[in-house]
C-alpha positions as CSV (number, residue, x, y, z in Angstrom):
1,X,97.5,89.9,105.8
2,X,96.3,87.9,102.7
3,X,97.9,91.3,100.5
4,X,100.8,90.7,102.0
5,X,100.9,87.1,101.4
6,X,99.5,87.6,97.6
7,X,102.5,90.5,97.0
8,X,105.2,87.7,98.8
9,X,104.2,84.8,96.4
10,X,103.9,86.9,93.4
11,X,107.6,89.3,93.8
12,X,109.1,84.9,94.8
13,X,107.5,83.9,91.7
14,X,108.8,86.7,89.6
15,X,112.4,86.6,90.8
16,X,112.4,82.6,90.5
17,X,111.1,82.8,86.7
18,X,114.1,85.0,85.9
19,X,116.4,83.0,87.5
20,X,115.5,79.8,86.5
21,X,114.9,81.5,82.7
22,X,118.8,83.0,82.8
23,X,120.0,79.8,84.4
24,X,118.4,77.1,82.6
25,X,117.9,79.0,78.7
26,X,120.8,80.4,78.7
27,X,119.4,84.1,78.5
28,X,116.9,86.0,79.0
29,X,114.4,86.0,75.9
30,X,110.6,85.9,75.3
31,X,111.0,82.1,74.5
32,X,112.8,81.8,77.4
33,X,110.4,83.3,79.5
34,X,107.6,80.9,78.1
35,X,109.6,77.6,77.8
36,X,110.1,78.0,81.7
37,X,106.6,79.4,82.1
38,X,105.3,76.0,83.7
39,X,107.9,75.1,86.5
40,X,107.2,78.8,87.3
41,X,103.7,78.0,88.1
42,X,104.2,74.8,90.0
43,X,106.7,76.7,92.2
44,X,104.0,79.8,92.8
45,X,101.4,77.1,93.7
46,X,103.8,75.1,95.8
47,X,105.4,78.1,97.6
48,X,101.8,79.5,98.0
49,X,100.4,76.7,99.6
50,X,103.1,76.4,102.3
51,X,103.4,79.9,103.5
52,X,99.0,79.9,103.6
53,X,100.2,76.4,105.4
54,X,102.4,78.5,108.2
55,X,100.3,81.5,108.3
56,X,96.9,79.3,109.4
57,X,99.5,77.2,111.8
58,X,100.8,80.2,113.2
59,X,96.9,81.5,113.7
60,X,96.3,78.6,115.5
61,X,98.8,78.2,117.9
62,X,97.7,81.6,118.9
63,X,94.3,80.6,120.2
């Protein structure tokens, strides 16, 4: 289950960066890529922590 979880955040955090890279750059660049690099991270860690959140929820409403 935590795979799954690990391949979710990281394939969310991937498609984000190059969104937020074309959309906020201009363009997609290797400047680009690291002048975004940061609200990229924060996102991965926020998005991370609330589907760990919802996953250990969901375990315990099972018991």
């Amino acid at each position: 289950m935590m795979r799954k979880l690990t391949w979710d955040v990281a394939i969310a955090a991937v498609v984000f960066w190059v969104l937020i890279t074309f959309f906020r750059a201009g363009g997609i660049s290797i400047e680009a890529f690291k002048s975004t690099l940061p609200s990229v991270l924060i996102f991965a860690m926020i998005y991370a922590a609330i589907r760990v959140a919802l996953v250990v929820w969901r375990k315990g409403n099972d018991e």
